[in-house]
Structures are given as structure tokens and as C-alpha cells.
C-alpha positions as CSV (number, residue, x, y, z in Angstrom):
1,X,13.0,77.3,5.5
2,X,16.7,75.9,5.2
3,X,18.3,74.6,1.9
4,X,21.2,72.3,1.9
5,X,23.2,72.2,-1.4
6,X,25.3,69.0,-1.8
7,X,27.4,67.6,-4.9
8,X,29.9,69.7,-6.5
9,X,33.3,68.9,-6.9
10,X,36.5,69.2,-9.2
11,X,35.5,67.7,-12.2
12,X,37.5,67.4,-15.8
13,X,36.1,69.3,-19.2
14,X,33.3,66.7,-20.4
15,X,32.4,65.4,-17.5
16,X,29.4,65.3,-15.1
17,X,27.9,66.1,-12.2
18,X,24.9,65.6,-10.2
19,X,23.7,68.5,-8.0
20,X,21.1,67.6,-4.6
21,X,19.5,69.9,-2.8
22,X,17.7,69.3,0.3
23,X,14.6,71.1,1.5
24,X,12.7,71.5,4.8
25,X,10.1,74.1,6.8
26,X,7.9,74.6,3.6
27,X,5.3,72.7,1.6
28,X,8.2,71.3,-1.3
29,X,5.5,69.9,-3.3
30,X,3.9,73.0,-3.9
31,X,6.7,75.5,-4.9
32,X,8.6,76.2,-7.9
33,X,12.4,75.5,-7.1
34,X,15.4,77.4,-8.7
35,X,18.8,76.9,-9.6
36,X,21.3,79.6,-9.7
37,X,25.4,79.8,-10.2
38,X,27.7,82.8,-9.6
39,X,31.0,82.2,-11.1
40,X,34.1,83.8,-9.7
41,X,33.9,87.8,-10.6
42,X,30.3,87.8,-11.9
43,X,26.7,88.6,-11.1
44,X,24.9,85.3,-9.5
45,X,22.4,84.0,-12.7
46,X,19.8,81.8,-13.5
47,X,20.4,78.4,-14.3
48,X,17.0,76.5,-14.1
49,X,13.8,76.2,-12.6
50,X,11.1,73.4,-12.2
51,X,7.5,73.7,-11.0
52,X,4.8,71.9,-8.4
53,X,3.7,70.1,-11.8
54,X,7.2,69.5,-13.0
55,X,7.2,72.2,-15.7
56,X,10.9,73.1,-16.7
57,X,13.0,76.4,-17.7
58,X,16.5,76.2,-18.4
59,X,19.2,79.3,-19.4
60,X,20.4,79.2,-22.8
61,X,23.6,78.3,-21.7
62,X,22.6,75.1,-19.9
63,X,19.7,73.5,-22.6
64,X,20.3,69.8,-23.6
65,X,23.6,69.4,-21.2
66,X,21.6,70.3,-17.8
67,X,18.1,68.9,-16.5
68,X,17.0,69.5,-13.6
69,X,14.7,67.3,-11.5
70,X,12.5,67.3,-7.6
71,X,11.6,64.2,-5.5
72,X,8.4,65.3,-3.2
73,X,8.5,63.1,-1.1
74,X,12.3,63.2,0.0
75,X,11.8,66.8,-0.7
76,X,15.2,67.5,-2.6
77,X,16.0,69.2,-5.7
78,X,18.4,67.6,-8.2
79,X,20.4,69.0,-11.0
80,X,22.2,66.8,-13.4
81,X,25.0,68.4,-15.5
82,X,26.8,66.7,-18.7
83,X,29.2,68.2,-20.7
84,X,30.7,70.0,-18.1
85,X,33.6,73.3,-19.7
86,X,35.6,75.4,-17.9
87,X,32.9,78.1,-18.2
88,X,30.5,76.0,-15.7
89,X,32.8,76.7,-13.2
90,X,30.7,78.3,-10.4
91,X,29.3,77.9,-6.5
92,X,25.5,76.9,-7.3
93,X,22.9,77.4,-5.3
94,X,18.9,76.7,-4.7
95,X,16.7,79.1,-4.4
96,X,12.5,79.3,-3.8
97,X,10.3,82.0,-3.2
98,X,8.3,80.9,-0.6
99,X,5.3,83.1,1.6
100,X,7.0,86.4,-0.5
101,X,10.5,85.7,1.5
102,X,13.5,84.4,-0.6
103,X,15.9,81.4,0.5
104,X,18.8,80.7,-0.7
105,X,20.8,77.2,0.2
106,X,24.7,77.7,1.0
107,X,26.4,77.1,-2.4
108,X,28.2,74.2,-3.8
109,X,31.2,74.6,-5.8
110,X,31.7,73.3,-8.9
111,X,35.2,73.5,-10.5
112,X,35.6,72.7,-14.4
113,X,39.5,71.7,-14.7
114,X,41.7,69.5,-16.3
């Protein structure tokens, strides 16, 4: 299984940015997919999580500025962040639980910063 995290960036207070993460070696359509964040200094968290049938969990934190999204048949996982603050400011990374092993994609940074 191999996870490629793409799409973070420097980015001003308000804005927005759209996460991708690509995913190969498992069946994508049939797994519940995870984002997490660690920001600099703190334990790696939760952000969001969708399912095969596109049912959605988002941290407190995140609900009504993040959503997260999946395309089966390109196979990627998407997160699309608004209202971006300083406090976003964290490498993110995909996760899934796949055949009781986890996998963890490589991180993205996102920087919050005026």
C-alpha cells in the first residue's frame, strides 16, 4: 500500500486549500480513508474521515470549514480546507487501516501565514 500526499503550501489567514492524496496496492473503493495533521510540537490528531459509502466524520475543529472527499476510480482522497488560521498550520497526512496493517502517506505541509 503506498499513499502520496500532495497540496499544501504557504497560504494567508482566510484562505484555502485543497489537499489530494493518491492511493495504490489496496481495494480504495472499499476502505474508510482518514485524514490526520500534527502541528509543530504536538501529538498527530484526527482531522476527518470518509467511508466505502461516503459517510463523513469531521473534528470539532474542522466542521463547516473542512470537507473531505474520495474519487474511486482515480483512487485519491481529497480534502478541501476554507477559512484557513494560523492554528491549521500542520504536516497532514492520509491514513487507512487496511488487512489490520496501518499506512500512513508522507505528510504535506500546510503553513497558515500572513
Amino acid at each position: 500500500v503506498q499513499l502520496q500526499a500532495s497540496g499544501g503550501g504557504l497560504v494567508q489567514p482566510g484562505g484555502s486549500l485543497k489537499l489530494s492524496c493518491a492511493a495504490s496496492g489496496l481495494n480504495f473503493r472499499l476502505v474508510t480513508m482518514y485524514w490526520y495533521r500534527q502541528a509543530p510540537g504536538k501529538e498527530r490528531e484526527f482531522v476527518a474521515s470518509i467511508t466505502s459509502e461516503h459517510g463523513r466524520d469531521y473534528a470539532e475543529f474542522v466542521k463547516g470549514r473542512f470537507t473531505i472527499s474520495r474519487d474511486n476510480i482515480v483512487r485519491t482522497l481529497y480534502l478541501e480546507m476554507n477559512n484557513l488560521g494560523p492554528e491549521d498550520t500542520a504536516v497532514y497526512y492520509c491514513n487507512v487501516l487496511y488487512r489490520g496493517s496501518t499506512f500512513w502517506g508522507q505528510g504535506t505541509l500546510v503553513t497558515v501565514s500572513s
